[in-house]
N, C-alpha and C positions, 0 to 999 in steps of 0.2 A: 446396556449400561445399567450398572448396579446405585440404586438411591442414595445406599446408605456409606457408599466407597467413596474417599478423598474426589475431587475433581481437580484435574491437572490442564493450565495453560501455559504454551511456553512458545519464546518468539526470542528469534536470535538475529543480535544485529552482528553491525562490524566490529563492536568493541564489546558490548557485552552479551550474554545469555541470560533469557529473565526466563522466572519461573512464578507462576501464580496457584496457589491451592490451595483453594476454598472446600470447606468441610460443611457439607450440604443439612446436615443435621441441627450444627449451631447459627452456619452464616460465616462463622472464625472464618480467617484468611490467610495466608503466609506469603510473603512477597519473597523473590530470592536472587539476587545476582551475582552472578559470576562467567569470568574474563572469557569472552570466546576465542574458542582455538580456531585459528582461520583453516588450515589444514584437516580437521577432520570436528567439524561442526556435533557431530554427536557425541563427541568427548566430552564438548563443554554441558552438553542437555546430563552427560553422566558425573560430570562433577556439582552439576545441581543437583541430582538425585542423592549424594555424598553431603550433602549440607543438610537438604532434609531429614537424611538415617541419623546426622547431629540431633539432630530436632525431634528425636523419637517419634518419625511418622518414615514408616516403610513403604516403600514402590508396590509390595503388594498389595496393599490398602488402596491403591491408584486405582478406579475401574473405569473414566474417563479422561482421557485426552488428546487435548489439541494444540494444534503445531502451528504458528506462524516463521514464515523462512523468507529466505533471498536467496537460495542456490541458484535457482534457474536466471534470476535476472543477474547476477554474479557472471553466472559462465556466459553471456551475454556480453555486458558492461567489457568483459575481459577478453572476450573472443577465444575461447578456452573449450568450444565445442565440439561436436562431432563431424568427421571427416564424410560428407554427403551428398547427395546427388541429386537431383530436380528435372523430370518428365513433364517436355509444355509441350500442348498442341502445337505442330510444324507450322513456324513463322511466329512464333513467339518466342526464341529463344533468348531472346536480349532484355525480358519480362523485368529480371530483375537490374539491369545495368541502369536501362531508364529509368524505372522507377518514374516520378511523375514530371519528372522534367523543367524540377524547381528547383531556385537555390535555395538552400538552409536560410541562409541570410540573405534577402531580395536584395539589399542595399549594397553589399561586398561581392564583388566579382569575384573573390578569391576563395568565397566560400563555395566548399563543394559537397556531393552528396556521398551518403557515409558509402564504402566499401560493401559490397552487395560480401552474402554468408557464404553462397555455393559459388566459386568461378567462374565462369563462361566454358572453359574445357569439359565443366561435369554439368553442364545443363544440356539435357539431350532432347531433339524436338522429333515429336510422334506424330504419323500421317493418321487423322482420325478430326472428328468436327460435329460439336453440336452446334445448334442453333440457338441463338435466345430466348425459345418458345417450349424447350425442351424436343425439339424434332430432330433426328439425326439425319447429319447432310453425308458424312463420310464415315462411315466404321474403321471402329478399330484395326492399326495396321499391325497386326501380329508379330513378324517379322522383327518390324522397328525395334520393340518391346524386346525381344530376345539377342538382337545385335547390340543392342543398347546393354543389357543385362552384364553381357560378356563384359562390355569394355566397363559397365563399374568393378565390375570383379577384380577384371586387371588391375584396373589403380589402387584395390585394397578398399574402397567406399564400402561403408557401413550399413548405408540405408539409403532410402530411396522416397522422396518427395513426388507425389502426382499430384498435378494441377492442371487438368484440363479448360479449355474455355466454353462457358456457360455452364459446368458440373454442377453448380446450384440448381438449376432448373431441373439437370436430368445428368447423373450421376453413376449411368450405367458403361461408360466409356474408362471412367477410373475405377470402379469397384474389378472392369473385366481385367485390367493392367495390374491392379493392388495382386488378383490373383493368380496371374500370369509371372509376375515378380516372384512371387513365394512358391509356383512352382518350380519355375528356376534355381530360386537360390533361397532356397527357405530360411537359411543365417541373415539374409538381410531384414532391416525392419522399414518396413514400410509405413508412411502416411498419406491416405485418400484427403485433399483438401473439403472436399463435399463433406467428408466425415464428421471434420473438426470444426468445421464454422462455415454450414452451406448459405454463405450471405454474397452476392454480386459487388464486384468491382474485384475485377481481377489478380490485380497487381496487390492490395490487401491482404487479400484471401491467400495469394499464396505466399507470400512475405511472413502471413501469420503460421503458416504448414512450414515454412520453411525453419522458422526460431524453435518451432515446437521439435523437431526432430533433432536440430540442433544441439539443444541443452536437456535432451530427453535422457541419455546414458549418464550424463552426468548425477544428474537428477534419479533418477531408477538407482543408479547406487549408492546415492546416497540414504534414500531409503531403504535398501538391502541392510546396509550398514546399521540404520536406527534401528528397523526391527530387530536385528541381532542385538545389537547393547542392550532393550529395552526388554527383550527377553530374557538377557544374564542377567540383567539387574534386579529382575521380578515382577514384571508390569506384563500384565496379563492382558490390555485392555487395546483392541486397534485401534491403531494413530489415525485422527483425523484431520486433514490440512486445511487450513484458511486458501480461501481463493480471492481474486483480485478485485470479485463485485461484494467478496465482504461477509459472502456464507461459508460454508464449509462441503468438504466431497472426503469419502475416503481414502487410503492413501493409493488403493489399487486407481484410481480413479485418476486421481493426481500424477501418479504414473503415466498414463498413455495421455493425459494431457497436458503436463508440467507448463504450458504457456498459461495457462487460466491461472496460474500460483504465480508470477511475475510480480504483482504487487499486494502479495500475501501481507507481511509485516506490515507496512505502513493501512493496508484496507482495517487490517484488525483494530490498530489503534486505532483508528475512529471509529470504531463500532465501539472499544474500549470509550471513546469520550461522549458517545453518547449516550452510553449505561451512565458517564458520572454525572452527566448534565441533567439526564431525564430524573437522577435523586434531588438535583438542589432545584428541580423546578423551569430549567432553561432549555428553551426549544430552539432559539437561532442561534450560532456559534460559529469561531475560527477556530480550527484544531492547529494545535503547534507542536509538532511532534520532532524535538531536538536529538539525537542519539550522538554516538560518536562520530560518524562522517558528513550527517546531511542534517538538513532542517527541511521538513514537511508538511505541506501547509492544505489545508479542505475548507470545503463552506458547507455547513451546516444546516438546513430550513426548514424552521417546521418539527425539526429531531428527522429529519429524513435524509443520510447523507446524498449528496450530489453525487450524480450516474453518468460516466461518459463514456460513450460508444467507440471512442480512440484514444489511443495512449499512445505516445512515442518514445520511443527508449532508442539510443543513440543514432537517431533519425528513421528509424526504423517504426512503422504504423501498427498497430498491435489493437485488432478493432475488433475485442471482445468488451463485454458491457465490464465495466472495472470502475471502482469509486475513484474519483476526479482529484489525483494527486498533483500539486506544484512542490518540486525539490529545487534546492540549490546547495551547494558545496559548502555549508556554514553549520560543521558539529562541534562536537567536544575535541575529538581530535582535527579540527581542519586547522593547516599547519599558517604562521604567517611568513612573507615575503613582500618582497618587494617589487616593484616592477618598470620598464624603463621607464617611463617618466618620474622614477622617483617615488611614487605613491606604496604607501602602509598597505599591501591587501592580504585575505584572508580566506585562506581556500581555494578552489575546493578539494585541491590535494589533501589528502589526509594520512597522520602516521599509524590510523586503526588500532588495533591490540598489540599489534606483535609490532618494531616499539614501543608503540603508544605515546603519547606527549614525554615530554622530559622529565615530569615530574612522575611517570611510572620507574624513572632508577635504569633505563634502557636505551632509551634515545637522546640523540642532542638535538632537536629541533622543535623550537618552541611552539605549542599548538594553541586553540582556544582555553582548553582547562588548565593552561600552565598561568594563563593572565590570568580565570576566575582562583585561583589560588595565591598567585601575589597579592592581588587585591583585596585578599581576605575574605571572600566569600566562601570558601569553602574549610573543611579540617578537615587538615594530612590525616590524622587520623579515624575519621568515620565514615570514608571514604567507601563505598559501597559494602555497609555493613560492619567498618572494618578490617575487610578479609586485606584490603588492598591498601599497604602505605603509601602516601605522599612525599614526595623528597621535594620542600619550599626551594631549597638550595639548589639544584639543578633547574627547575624553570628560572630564576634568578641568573644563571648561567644561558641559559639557551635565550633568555630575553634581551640581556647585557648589548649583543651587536645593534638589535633593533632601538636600545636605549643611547646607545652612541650616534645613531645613524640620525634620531632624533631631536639630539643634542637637548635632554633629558635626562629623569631618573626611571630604574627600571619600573617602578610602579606604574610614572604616569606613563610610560610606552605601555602595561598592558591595559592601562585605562582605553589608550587611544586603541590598541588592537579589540577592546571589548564592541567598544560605538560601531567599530569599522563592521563586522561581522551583524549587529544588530543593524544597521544603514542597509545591509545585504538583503538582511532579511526582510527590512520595512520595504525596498523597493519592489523584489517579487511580491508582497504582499498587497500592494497597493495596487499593481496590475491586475490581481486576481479581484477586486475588489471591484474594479471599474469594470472587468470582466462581465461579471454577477450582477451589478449595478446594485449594490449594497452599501447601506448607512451602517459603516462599523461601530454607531454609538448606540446602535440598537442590537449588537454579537456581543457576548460574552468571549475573550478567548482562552479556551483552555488547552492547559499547557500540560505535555506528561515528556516524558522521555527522559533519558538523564541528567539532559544542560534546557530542556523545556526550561523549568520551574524557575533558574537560574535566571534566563533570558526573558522568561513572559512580563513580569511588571516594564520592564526596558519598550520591546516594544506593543504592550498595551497603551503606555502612554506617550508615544509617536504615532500609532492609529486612533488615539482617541476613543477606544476601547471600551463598550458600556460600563465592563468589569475585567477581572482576570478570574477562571477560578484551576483552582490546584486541587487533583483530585486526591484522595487518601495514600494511593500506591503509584505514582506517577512514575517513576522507576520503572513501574512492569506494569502501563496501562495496556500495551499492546499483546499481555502476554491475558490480560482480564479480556481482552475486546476477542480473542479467540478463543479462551471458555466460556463468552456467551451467545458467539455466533449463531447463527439458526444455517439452516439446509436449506442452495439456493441452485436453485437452475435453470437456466435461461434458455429455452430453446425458439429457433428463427426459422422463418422459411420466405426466401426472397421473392417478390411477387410483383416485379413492374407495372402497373396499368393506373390509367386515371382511376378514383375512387369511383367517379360516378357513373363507369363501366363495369363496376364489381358490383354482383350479385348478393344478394346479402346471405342467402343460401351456402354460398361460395365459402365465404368470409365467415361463418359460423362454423361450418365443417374443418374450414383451415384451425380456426382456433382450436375446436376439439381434438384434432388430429396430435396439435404442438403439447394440449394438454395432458393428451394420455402420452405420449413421449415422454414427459418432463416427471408423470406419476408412475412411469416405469423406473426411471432414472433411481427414483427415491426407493424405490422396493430394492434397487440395487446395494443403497447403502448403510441397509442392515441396523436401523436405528430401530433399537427400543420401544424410547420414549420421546416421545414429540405432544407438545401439547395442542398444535393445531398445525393445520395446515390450507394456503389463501395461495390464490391462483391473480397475479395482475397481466391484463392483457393488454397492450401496445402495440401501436402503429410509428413506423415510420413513414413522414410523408414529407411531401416538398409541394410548393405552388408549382407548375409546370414549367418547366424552363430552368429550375436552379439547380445549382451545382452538390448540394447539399439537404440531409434532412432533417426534421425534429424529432422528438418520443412526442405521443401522441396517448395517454390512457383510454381507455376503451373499459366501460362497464357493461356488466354483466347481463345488464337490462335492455342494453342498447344490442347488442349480439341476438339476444331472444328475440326481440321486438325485430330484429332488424332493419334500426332504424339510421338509416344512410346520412341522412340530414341531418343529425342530431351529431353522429360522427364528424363529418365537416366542420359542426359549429363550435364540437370540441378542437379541432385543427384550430382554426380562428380565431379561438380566444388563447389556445398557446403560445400561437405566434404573435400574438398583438403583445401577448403578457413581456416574451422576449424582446421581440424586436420594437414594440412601439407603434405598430402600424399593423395593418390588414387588409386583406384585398378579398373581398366575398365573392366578387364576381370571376375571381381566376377558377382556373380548374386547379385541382389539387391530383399530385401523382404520390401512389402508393408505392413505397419501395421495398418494406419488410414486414411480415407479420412475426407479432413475436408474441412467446408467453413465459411468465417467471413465475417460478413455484417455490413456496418460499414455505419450508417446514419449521416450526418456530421450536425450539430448545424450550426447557426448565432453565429460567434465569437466578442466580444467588440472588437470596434476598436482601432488601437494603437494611441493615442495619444504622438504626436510627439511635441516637444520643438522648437518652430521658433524664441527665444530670443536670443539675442547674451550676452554673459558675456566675464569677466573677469578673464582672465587666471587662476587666485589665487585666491579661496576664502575666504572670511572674518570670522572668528572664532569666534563661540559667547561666548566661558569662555574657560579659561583654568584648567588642574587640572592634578593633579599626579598621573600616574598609573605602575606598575607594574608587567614587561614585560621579563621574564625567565632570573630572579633572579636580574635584576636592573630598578633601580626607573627612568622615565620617564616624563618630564613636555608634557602632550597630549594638540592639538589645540582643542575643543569641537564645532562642529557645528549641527544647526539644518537641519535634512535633507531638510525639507521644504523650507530653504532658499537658496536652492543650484540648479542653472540654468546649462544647454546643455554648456559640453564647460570649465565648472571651476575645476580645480584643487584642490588637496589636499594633501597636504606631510603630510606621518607618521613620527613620531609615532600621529593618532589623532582619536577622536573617533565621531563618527555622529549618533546623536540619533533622534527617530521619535515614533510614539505612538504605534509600534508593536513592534518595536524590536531595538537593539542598534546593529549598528557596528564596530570593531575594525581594523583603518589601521596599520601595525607593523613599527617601524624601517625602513629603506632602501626601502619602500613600498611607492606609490602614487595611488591615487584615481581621476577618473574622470565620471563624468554623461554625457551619452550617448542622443542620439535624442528621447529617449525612456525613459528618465528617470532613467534606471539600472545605479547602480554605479560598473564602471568595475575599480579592483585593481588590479595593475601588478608593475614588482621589477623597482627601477627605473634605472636602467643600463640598463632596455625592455625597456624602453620608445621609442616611434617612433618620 
């Protein structure tokens, strides 16, 4: 990575493609959006590059860049994957039908568990058996492996899933398969589940081998593809992709693991929101991250985003360490309808890019952004940058049935369709809340994405919201949160036993062992410049008996010292801090040892505001908007022309070329040293 070269971050949702590049020398910025092509996603990254050569800044001035995406979870969501096959030790072949033998929904009998990825005709069961101690009871059955081979062949299968049981422990039964496979049929691609994530519990482990293989060709080409555009275009610089606990890995890397990139985009934004918060000062936060299909929500504490060891993506367990995302079907494009009982809802269907709301000039179906533009919140024409007109008159059209239906005017139907969509989002939010067990008058929430800014004061002041703050470039915060990701890599090694049967001897070498693994990893991805690099070590454990585990941190001191007791009484006070309660006298069982290495990037620096202004800012138009259920004359300013320092009374709205914000009623607005505009009620005011 060259110092003095542009730095490129770029993160493509379902409606647009952002583009972030900071110029390292001064700190300048350039934010950039434009429409993504849902068909061939590195089109729209090359008509972003097409807006910058506008802007006399060439691709080969590029010498860093990074990628946040959603292909893999895409062909997922959409079942769009690859045609493949799954190797289980014999008498597990039904692994994936059961799955865990719950309903989705405990309360609905009719709710059922999602559609397993591989069929039962292509899940093939192999005569061979570890033990859970790592001891082999039965060897590999050769044969199996080669009978087996044939019949994927015949059906045309692509690739070949091995998951053996116990292969966490001892992993020589799938490595002898992985290359018995590839001497057979070397076109196939094969994945070892020990390879990808050697953590216990079976049905996990290979659910997770399984998604991975699945959405890998998809994924692998479309990388193919980026490196070639990004070649024509002049960008000399390897792409590096955001992963889902929020660091980054190269693209080769990305490649054979595309399930670690699942929730690329939305991890970035919040690393993007806590770059903006760690400038105004703010260490607890709700991240609201709105785009065109979804609204995504995280907790924040301490400036340390929240880490969860399971994710579920359409019922499906996906138990790689990933920042702790809540989506619901409430974006810019989620479309409204109606439903039997009558009831206004909104989403999660979505009309994306390709029509996009009504008021893109394309579709007839009235979306989220078609009501924030009756309503006046927004202008047809500044509309991301410009580039994209507004047509008022078709959302007016596509809202018409919903305004009859209501037996109103079109206005106040997208008033009521705006609440409906914000009710969506205060509900999930407030589950996540009590989740965390969190006082949200102590979170700032900050909002980025395209319809964030629009929706944050709405529901700040339904949670009670310490503050709201809006960061400089909220348009393309998730495109900032992956140019300044650091290099992270998480490696596990499952280890069932009571703690106070493990030897501390044991237990220090297991650490070192994860650590040079994880310091091999990083020599593998060719960085430069790294301005440090911190190793955290963690336990999972559980009191004995339960179904479940915690993270458990582990210092450095405590590993040398080998001090066992000191570890438990870290156990102790985690779980009291969660659950409330403690039990000193249980035994505590060790389920995972893990280590995360975490190589920290050169972060842009913050550019701070040394101008003085005027209390009150100067307003560049006025205009009328429509604000739960009455008409409102708004002050309209350009954010650009707004200094450290200046105030802004709601009701008013400040628009900039990524995205528009809305101050409500009883609400004021001020721009911090940092640029972020922090909104709070004005009876808080200091």
């Amino acid at each position: 990575m060259n110092e003095d070269g542009y730095r490129l971050g770029i993160d493509i949702g379902g409606t647009f493609t952002d583009l972030f590049l900071l110029n390292p020398k001064d700190g300048g910025v350039t934010a950039v959006k434009t429409p993504t092509v849902p068909d061939d996603h590195a089109q729209g990254i090359v008509n972003g590059l097409a807006i910058l050569k506008e802007m006399d800044i060439q691709p080969s001035q590029i010498h860093y860049f990074m990628h946040g995406m959603t292909i893999g979870l895409n062909t997922l969501l959409q079942r769009k994957g690859a045609k493949i096959a799954l190797f289980v030790t014999e008498g597990f072949r039904d692994i994936l039908s059961l799955q865990r033998l719950r309903l989705p929904v405990p309360y609905d009998f009719k709710s059922r568990m999602p559609e397993p990825l591989i069929p039962r005709k292509y899940v093939f069961p192999i005569k061979e058996r570890m033990l859970h101690n790592g001891a082999e009871k039965a060897p590999l059955h050769v044969k199996d492996i080669d009978d087996a081979v044939d019949k994927v062949l015949e059906e045309g299968i692509t690739g070949i899933v091995v998951s053996f049981l116990h292969s966490y422990r001892n992993p020589l039964h799938e490595h002898q398969a992985a290359e018995r496979i590839k001497l057979r049929a070397p076109e196939l691609e094969v994945v070892a589940s020990s390879e990808l994530w050697p953590q216990m519990r079976e049905y996990e482990r290979t659910v997770m081998s399984v998604a991975n293989l699945y959405i890998k060709p998809n994924v692998q080409h479309y990388f193919d593809t980026l490196k070639k555009r990004l070649a024509a275009s002049g960008i000399s610089a390897p792409p590096f992709i955001t992963q889902s606990n929020g660091g980054l890995m190269d693209i080769e890397s990305a490649a054979e693991a595309p399930v670690k990139t699942l929730f690329s985009g939305p991890a970035a934004g919040v690393i993007g929101a806590i770059r903006a918060a760690e400038a105004a000062g703010v260490k607890n936060l709700i991240t609201l991250d709105v785009g065109g299909t979804s609204a995504d929500i995280s907790i924040v504490e301490e400036g340390e985003a929240t880490l969860t060891q399971s994710n579920q993506i359409s019922g499906f367990p996906i138990t790689v360490p990933s920042v702790a995302m809540y989506s619901i079907g409430a974006g810019g494009g989620s479309l409204a309808w109606v439903d039997n009982g009558g009831l206004l809802k909104v989403g999660p269907e979505s009309a994306g890019s390709d029509p996009g709301p009504a008021c893109y000039g394309k579709g007839e179906k009235a979306a989220l952004t078609d009501a924030f533009l009756v309503c006046g919140y927004l202008n047809p024409d500044r509309f991301a940058s410009g580039r994209m007109k507004l047509y008022e008159e078709k959302s007016e059209q596509a809202l018409q049935p919903f305004a009859a239906y209501l037996n109103t005017d079109v206005e106040q139907a997208a008033d009521q369709m705006i609440q409906v969509a914000v009710a969506n989002m205060y509900t999930e939010l407030s589950n996540v809340m009590e989740q965390h067990g969190i006082d949200p008058r102590e979170f700032s929430l900050v909002a980025y994405g395209g319809a964030g800014p629009v929706t944050a004061n709405f529901l700040a002041e339904e949670i009670q919201a310490k503050n709201a703050l809006i960061p400089p470039s909220p348009g393309t915060l998730s495109a900032l949160g992956a140019l300044t990701a650091d290099f992270v890599y998480d490696a596990v090694s499952s280890r069932r036993m009571l703690l106070e049967e493990l030897d501390g001897d044991e237990l220090k070498e297991e650490f070192e062992k994860l650590a040079e693994q994880a310091e091999k990893w990083l020599d593998t991805q060719r960085v430069k410049v790294l301005t440090e690099k911190c190793f955290l070590y963690l336990l999972d454990a559980r009191y004995k008996g339960q179904a479940f585990e915690i993270e458990v941190p582990v210092s450095r001191t405590c590993i040398e010292e080998k001090n066992m007791r000191e570890i438990a009484d870290s156990f102790h006070q985690v779980y009291q801090r969660k659950y409330g309660h403690s039990d000193k006298k249980a035994s505590i069982e060790l389920m995972n040892i893990r280590v995360r290495l975490i190589g920290k990037t050169p972060k842009p620096p913050i550019k701070e505001s040394g101008q003085t202004a005027q209390p009150e800012a100067a307003s560049a138009s006025r205009r009328q908007v429509m604000l739960k259920g009455g008409a409102y004359q708004a002050a309209v300013y350009n954010r650009s022309d707004l200094s450290c320092g200046q105030r802004i009374e709601g009701p008013a709205i400040i628009e900039q070329d990524d995205t528009t914000t809305l101050i409500l009623p009883n609400w004021s607005g001020a721009i911090d040293h940092a640029g972020n505009l922090i909104i709070e009620r004005k009876e808080g005011r200091a």
